[in-house]
C-alpha positions as a Markdown table, in Angstrom:
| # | Residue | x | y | z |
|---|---|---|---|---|
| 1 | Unk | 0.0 | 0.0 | 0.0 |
| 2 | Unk | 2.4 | 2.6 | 0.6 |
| 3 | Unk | 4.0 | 2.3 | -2.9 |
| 4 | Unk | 1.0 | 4.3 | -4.0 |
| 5 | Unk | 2.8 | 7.2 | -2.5 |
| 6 | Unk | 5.9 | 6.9 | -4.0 |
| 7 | Unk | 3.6 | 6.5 | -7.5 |
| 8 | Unk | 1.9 | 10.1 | -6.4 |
| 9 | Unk | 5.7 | 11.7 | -5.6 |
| 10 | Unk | 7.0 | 11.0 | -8.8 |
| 11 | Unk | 3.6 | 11.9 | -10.9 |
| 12 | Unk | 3.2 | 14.7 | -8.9 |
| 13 | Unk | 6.6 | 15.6 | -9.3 |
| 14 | Unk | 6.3 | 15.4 | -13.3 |
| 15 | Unk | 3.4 | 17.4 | -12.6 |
| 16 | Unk | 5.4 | 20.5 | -11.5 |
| 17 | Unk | 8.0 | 19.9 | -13.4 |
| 18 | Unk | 6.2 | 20.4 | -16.5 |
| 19 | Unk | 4.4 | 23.6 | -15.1 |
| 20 | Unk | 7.7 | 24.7 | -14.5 |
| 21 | Unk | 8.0 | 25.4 | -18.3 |
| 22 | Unk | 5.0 | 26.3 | -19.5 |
| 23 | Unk | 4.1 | 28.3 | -16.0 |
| 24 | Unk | 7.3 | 29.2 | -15.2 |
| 25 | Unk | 8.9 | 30.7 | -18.4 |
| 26 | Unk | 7.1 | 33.5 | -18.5 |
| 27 | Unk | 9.0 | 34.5 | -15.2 |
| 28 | Unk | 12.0 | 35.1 | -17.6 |
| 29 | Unk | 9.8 | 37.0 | -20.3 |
| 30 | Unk | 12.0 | 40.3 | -20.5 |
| 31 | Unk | 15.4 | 38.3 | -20.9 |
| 32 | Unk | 13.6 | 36.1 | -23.2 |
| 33 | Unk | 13.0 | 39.8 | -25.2 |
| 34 | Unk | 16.5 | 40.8 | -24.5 |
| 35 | Unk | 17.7 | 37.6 | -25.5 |
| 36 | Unk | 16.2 | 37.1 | -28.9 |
| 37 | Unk | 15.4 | 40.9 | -29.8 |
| 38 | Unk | 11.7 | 40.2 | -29.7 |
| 39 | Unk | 8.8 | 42.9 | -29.3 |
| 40 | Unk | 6.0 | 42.3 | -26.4 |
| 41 | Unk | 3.5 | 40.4 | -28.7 |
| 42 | Unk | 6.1 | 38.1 | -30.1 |
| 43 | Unk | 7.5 | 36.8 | -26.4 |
| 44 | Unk | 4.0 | 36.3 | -26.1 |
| 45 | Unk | 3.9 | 34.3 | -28.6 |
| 46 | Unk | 6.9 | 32.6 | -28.2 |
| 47 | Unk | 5.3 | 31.3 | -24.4 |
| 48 | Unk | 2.3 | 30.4 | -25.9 |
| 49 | Unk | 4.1 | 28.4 | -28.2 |
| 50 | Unk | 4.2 | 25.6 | -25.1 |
| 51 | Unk | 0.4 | 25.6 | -25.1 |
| 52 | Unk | 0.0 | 25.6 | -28.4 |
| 53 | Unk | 1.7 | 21.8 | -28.7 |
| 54 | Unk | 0.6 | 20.7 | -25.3 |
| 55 | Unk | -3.2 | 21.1 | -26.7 |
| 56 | Unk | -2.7 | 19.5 | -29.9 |
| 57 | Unk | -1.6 | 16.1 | -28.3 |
| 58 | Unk | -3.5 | 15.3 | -24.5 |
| 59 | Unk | -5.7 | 13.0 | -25.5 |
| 60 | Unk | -3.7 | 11.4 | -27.5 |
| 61 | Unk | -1.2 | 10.8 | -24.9 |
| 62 | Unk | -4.0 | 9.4 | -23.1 |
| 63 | Unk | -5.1 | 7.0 | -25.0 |
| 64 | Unk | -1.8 | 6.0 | -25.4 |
| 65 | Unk | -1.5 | 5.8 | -21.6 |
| 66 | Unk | -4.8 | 3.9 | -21.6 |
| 67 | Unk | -3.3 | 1.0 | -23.8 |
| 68 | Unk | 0.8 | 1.2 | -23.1 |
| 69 | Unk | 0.7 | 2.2 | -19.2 |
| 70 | Unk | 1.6 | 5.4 | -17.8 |
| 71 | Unk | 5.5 | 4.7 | -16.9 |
| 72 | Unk | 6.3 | 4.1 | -21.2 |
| 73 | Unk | 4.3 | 7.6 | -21.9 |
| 74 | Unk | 5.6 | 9.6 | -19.3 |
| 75 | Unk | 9.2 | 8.3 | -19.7 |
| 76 | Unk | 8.8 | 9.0 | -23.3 |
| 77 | Unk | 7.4 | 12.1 | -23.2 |
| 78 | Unk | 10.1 | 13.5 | -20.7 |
| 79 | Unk | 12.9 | 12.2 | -22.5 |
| 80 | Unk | 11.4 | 14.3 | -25.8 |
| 81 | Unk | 10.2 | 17.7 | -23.6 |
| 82 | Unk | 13.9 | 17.4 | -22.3 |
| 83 | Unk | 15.1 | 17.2 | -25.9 |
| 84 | Unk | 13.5 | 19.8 | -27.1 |
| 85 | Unk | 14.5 | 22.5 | -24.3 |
| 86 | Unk | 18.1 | 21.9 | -24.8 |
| 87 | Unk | 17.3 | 21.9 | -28.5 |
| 88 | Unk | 15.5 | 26.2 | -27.2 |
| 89 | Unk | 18.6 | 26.9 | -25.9 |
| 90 | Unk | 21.2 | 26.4 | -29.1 |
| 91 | Unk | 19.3 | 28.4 | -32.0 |
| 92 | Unk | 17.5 | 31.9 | -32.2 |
| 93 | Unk | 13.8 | 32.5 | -31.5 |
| 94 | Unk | 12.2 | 30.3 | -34.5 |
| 95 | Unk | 14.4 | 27.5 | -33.5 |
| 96 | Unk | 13.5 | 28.1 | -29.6 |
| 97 | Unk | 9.6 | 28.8 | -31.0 |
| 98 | Unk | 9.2 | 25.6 | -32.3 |
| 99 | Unk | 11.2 | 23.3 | -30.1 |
| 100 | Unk | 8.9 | 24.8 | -27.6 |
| 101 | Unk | 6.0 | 23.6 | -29.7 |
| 102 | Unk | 8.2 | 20.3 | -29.2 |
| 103 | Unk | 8.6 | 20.5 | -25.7 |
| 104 | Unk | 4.4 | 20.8 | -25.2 |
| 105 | Unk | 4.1 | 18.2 | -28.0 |
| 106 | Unk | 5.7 | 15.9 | -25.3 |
| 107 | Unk | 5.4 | 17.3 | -22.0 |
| 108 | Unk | 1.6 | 16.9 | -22.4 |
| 109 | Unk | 2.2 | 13.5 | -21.6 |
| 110 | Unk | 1.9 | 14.5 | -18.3 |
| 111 | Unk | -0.8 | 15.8 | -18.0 |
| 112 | Unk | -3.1 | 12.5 | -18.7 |
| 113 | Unk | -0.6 | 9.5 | -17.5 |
| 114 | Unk | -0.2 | 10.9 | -14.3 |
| 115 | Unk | -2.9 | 11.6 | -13.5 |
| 116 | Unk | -4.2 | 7.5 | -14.5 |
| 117 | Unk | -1.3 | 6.3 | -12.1 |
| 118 | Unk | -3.2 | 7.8 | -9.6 |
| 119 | Unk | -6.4 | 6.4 | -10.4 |
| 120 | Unk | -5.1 | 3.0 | -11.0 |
| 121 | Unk | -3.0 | 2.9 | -7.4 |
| 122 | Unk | -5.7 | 4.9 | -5.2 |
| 123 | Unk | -9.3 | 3.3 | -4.2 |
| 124 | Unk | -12.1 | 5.8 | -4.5 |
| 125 | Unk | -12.5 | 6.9 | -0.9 |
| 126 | Unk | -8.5 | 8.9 | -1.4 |
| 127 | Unk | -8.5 | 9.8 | -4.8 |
| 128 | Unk | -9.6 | 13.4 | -3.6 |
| 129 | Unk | -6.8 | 13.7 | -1.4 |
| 130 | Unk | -4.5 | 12.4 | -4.2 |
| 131 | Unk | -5.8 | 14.1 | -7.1 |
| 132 | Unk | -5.4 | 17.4 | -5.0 |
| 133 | Unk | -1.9 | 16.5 | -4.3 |
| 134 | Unk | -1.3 | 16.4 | -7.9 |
| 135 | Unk | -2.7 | 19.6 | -8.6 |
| 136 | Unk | -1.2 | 21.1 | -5.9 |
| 137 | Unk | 1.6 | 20.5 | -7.6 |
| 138 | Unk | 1.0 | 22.7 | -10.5 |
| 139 | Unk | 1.0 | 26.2 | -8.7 |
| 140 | Unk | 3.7 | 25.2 | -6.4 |
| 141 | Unk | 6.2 | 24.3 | -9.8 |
| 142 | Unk | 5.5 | 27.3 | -11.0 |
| 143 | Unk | 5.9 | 29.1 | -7.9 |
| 144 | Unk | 9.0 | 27.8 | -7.3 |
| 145 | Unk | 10.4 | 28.0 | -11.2 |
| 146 | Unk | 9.2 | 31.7 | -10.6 |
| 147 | Unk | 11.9 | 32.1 | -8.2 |
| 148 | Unk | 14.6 | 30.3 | -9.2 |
| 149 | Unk | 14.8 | 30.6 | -13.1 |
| 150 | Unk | 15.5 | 34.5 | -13.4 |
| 151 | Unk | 18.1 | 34.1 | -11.2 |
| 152 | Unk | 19.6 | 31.3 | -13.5 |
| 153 | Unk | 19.0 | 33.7 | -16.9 |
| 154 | Unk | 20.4 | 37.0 | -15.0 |
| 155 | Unk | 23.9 | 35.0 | -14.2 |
| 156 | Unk | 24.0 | 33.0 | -16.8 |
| 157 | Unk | 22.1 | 33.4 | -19.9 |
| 158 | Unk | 18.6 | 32.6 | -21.2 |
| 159 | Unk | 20.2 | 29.3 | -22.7 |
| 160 | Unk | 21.6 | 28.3 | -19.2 |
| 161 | Unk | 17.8 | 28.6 | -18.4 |
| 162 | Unk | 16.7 | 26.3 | -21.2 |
| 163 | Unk | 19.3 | 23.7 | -20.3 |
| 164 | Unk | 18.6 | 24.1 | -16.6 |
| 165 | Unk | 15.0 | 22.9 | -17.4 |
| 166 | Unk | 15.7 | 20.3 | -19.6 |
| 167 | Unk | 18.0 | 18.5 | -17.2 |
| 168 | Unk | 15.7 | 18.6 | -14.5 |
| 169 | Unk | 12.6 | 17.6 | -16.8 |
| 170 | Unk | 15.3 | 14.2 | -18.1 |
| 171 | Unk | 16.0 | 13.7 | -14.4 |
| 172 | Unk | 12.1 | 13.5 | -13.7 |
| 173 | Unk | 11.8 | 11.0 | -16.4 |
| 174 | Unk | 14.4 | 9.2 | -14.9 |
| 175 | Unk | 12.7 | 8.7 | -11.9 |
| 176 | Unk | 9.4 | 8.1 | -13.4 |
| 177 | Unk | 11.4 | 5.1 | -15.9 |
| 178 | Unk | 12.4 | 3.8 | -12.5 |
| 179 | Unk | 9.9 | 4.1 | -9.5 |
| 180 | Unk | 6.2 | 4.2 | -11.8 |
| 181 | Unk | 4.8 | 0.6 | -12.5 |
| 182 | Unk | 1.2 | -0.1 | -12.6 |
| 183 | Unk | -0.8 | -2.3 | -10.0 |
| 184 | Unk | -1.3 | -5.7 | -10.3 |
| 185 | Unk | -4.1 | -6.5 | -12.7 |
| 186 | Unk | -4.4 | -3.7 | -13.8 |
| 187 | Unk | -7.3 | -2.7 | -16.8 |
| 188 | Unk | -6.2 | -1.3 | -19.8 |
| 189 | Unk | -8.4 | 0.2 | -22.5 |
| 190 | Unk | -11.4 | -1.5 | -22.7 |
| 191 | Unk | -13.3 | 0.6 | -24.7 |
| 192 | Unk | -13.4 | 2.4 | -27.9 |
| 193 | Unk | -11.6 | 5.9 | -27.6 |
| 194 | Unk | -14.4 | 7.1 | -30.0 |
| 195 | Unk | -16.9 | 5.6 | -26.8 |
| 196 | Unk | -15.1 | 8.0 | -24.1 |
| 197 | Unk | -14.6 | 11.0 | -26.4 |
| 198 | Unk | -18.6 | 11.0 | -27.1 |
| 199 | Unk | -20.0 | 10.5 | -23.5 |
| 200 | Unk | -22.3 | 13.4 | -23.0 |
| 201 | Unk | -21.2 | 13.7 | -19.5 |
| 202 | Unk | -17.6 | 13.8 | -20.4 |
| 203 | Unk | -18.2 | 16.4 | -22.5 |
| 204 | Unk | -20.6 | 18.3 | -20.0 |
| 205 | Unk | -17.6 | 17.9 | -17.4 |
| 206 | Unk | -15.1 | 18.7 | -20.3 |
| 207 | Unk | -17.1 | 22.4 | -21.2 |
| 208 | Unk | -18.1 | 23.0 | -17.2 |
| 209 | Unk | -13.9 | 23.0 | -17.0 |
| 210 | Unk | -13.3 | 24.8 | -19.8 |
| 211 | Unk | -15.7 | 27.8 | -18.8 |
| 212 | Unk | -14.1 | 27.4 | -15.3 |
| 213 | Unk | -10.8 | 28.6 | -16.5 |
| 214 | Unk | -12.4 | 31.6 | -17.6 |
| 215 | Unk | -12.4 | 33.1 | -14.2 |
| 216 | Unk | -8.8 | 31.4 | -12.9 |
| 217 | Unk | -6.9 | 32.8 | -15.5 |
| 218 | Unk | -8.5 | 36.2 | -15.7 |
| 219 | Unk | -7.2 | 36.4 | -12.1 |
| 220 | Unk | -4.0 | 34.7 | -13.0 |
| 221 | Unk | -3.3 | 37.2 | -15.9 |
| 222 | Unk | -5.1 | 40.4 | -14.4 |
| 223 | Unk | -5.3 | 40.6 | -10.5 |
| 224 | Unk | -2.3 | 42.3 | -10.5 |
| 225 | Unk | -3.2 | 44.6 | -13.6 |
| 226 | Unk | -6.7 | 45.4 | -11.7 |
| 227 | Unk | -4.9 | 46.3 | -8.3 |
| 228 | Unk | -2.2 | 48.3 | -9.3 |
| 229 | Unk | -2.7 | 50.0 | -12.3 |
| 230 | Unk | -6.9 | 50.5 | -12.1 |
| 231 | Unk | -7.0 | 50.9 | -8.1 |
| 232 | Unk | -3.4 | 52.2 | -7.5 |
| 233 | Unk | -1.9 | 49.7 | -5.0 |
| 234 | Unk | 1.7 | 49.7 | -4.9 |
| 235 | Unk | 2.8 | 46.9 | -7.4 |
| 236 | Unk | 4.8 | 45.1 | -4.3 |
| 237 | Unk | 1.6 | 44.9 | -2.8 |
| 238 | Unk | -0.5 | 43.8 | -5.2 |
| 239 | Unk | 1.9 | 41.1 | -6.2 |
| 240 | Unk | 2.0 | 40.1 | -2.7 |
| 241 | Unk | -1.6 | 39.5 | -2.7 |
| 242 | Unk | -1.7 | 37.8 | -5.8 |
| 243 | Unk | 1.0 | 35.4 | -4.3 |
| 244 | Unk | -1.3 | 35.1 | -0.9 |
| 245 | Unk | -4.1 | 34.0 | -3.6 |
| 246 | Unk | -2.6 | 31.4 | -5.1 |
| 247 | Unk | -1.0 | 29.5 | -2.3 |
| 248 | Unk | -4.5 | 29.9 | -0.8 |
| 249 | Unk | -5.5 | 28.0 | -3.8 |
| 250 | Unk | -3.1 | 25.5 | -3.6 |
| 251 | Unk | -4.1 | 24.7 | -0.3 |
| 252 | Unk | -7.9 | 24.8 | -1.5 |
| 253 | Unk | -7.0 | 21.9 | -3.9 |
| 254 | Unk | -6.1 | 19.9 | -1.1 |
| 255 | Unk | -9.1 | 20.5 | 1.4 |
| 256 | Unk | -12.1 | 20.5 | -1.2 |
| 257 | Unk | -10.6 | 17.2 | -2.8 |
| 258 | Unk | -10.8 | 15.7 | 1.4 |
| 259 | Unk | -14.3 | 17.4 | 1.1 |
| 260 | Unk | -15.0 | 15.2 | -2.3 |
| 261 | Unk | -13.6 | 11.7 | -0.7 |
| 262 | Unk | -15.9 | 12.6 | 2.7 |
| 263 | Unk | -19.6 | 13.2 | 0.6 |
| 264 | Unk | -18.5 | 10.9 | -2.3 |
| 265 | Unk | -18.5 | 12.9 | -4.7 |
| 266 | Unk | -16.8 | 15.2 | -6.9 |
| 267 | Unk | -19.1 | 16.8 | -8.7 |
| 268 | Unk | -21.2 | 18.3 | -5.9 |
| 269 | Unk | -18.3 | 20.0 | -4.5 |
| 270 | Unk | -17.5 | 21.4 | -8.0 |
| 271 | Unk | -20.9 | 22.9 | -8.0 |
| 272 | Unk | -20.7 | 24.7 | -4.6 |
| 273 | Unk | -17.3 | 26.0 | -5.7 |
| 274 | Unk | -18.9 | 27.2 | -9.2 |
| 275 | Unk | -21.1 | 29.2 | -7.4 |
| 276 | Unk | -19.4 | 30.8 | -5.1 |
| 277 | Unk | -17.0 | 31.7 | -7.6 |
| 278 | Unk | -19.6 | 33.2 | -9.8 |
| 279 | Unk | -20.8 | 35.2 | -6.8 |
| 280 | Unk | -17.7 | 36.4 | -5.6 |
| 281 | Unk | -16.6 | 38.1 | -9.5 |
| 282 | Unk | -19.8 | 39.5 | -9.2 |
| 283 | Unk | -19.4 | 41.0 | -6.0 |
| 284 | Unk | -15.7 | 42.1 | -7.2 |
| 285 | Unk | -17.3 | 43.8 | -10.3 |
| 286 | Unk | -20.1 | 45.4 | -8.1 |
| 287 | Unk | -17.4 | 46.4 | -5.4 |
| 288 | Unk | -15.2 | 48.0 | -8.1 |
| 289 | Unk | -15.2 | 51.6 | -7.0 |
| 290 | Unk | -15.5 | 50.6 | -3.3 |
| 291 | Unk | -12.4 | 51.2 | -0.9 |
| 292 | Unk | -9.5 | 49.5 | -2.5 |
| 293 | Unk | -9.7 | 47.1 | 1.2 |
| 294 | Unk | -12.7 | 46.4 | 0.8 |
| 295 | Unk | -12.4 | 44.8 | -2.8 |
| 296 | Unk | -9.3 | 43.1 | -1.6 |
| 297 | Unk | -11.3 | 41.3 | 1.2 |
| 298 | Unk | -13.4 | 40.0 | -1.7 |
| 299 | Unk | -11.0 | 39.5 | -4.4 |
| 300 | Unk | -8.5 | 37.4 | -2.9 |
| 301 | Unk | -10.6 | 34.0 | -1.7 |
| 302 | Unk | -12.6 | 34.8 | -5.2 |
| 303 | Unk | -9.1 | 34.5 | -6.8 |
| 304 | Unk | -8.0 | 31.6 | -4.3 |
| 305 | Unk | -11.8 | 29.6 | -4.9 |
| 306 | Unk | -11.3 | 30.2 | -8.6 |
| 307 | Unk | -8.2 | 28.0 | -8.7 |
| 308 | Unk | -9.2 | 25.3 | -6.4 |
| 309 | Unk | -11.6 | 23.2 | -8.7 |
| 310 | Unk | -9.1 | 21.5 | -11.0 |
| 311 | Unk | -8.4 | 18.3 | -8.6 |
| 312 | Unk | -12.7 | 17.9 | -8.5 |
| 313 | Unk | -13.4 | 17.7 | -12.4 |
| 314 | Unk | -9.8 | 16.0 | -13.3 |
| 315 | Unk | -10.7 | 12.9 | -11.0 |
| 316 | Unk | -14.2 | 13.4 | -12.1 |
| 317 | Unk | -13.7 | 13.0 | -15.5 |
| 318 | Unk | -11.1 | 9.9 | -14.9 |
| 319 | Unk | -14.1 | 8.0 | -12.7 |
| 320 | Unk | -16.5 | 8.8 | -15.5 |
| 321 | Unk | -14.4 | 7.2 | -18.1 |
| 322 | Unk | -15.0 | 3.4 | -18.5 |
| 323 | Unk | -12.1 | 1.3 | -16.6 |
| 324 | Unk | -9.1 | 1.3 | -18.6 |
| 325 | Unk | -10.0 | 4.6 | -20.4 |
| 326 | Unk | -8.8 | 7.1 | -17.5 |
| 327 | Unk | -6.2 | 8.5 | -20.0 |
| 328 | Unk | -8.3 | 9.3 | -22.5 |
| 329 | Unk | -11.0 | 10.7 | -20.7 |
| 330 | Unk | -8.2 | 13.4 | -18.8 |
| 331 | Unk | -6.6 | 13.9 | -22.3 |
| 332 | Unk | -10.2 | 15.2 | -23.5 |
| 333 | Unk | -10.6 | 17.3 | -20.2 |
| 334 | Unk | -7.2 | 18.6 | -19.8 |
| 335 | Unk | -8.0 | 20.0 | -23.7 |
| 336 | Unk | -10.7 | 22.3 | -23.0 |
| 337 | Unk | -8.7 | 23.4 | -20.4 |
| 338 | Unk | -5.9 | 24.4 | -22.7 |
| 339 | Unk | -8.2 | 25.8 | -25.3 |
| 340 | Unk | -9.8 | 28.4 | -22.7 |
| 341 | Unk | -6.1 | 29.2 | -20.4 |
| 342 | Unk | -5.0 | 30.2 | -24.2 |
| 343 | Unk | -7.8 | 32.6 | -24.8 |
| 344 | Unk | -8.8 | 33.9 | -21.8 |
| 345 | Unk | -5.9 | 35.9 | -20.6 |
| 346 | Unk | -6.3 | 38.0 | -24.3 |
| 347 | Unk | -9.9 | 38.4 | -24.2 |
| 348 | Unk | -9.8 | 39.1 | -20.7 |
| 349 | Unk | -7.5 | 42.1 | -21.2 |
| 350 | Unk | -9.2 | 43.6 | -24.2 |
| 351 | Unk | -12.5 | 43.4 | -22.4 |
| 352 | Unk | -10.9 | 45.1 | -19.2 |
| 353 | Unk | -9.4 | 47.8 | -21.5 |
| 354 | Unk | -12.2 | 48.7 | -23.9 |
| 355 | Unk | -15.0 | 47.9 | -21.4 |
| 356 | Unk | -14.0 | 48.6 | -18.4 |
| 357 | Unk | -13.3 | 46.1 | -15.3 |
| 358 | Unk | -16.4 | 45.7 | -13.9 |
| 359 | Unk | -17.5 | 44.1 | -17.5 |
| 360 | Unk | -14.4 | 41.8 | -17.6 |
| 361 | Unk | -15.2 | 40.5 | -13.7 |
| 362 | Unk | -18.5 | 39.8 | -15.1 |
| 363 | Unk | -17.9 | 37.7 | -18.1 |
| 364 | Unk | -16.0 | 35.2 | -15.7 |
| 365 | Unk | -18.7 | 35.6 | -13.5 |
| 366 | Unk | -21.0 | 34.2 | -16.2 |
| 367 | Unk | -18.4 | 31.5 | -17.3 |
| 368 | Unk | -18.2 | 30.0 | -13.6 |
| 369 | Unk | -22.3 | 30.4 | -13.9 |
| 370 | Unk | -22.6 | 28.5 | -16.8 |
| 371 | Unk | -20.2 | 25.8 | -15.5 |
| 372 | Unk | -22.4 | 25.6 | -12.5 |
| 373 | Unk | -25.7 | 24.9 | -15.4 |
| 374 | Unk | -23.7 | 22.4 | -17.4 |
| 375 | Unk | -23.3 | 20.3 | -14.7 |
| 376 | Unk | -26.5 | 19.9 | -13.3 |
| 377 | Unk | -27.4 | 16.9 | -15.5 |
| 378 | Unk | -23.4 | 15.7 | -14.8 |
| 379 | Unk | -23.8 | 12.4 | -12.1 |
| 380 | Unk | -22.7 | 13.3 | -8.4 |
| 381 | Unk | -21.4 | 9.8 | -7.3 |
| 382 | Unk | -17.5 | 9.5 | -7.2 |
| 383 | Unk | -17.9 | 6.2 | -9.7 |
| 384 | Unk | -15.6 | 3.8 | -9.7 |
């Protein structure tokens, strides 16, 4: 039994390792500018480039979890993301664009086959607990990239940065070649991928998830932008809240996934949260000329409660998917994910500038509202 733990280490670990790139890297935007001579939308672009290749390819790294095992596809996929880093660090920016194409190509192996180890080792009564782990992990990598990697690309050079993640992502996979093996008996795919990727629920979850990014990454990308620039906190401050925010969050992933193993379930939970996380961006949007304290009261749990939910719809979707098919099934989830972190941080920020705050607050308002209205037909029982 308490192999299962060393299974969640090492996938959590992967975890944060691979939001250390696609996370972390934009900690290192203005040497990335300095370093290849690029303008403000083109670093943009170059980040997003990560994205980009980690959308293209979840679910089929999860079906390819689903029928090879999660230790060959994570080991695999390292091995390549590492590749392509070092691959970012020899050549200029449309060498470093698309190896980081590459890198998400691969490192979305991840995303899917770690999160099936879990499900395979863990019963149904700790899955919460786990999944949370796991996503715990995500804020915490980038957290920690956030501090470290600058300091790496001020001494030594954006490509010491690049090669500094890609020996840390081969050491992961490493570890994972190593220490991952799959239970005893364990199922592999035994349905149709066509079967999981058309389940109205999965879908339902899939589109309740995507909306639900809406409102985490309009407070990842803006919180900071809203408090200093539109309500004059020093930016210090305002960064220091955003931080307070997110490792509320963090901790959030781990308490509502306990919640979710206590009531069985993981989409009740993810309703409460949808609601409250509509309320509070409506409260924000209606509090937006109010003392600058009094919004931050608000806006920081909104901003923590916004980025708790992943650990609730990634485990609900793996239970939902029929037994062998976990990888799949988080491979389509973990895509509408993608699709919305990729355009909400734009749209957000054009809505904010041309319509004013209180109108961008709303629209993720209405996104966590409409998540909460997609998944009232979604089944509340953990499943399997």
């Amino acid at each position: 039994m308490g192999y299962r733990w060393v299974v969640l280490a090492v996938g959590a670990l992967a975890q944060g390792t691979n939001a250390a790139v696609f996370l972390g890297l934009p900690s290192i935007s203005p040497a990335l500018r300095a370093h290849f001579g690029l303008t403000l939308p083109e670093v943009g672009l170059l980040l997003g480039a990560v994205n980009l290749g980690t959308m293209l390819t979840l679910v089929a790294w999860g079906a390819a979890a689903d029928r090879r095992g999660e230790r060959v596809v994570m080991t695999i996929g390292g091995v390549g993301a590492a590749g392509c880093l070092g691959l970012a660090a020899l050549g200029g920016p449309v060498v470093a664009g698309l190896a980081l194409v590459g890198v998400g190509l691969f490192g979305a192996s991840v995303n899917a086959a770690s999160g099936r180890a879990v499900m395979t080792w863990f019963p149904a009564g700790s899955r919460g607990l786990a999944m949370g782990i796991r996503q715990t992990a995500t804020p915490l990598g980038a957290a920690l990239t956030a501090a470290v990697l600058p300091v790496v690309a001020g001494r030594a050079g954006v490509p010491a940065a690049f090669l500094a993640l890609a020996g840390f992502t081969g050491f992961v996979a490493v570890l994972v070649a190593v220490l991952v093996r799959e239970p005893p008996g364990a199922v592999r795919a035994s349905a149709g991928h066509g079967v999981v990727l058309a389940d109205r629920a999965l879908l339902r979850l899939s589109a309740a998830s995507g909306l639900l990014v809406v409102p985490q990454f309009t407070a990842a990308a803006l919180m900071v932008e809203l408090l200093h620039d539109h309500r004059g906190l020093a930016v210090g401050l305002a960064a220091g809240l955003f931080a307070a925010a997110q490792v509320a969050g963090g901790f959030g992933r781990l308490a509502v996934g306990v919640w979710s193993d206590r009531v069985r379930s993981r989409v009740g939970p993810l309703k409460v949260v949808s609601v409250l996380v509509a309320v509070g961006f409506a409260l924000c949007a209606a509090l937006d000329r109010a003392p600058v304290a009094v919004l931050v009261v608000v806006l920081v749990p909104t901003a923590a409660l916004a980025l708790c939910w992943n650990g609730l719809a990634v485990t609900a979707a793996a239970e939902m998917a029929p037994e062998g098919s976990s990888g799949t099934a988080l491979g389509m989830q973990n895509t509408a994910n993608y699709l919305s972190a990729t355009l909400t941080p734009p749209v957000a920020g054009w809505v904010a500038a041309t319509l004013g705050w209180p109108v961008a607050l709303l629209v993720a308002a209405t996104a966590a509202g409409a998540a909460r209205f997609l998944l009232t037909r979604t089944p509340l029982s953990a499943g399997r």
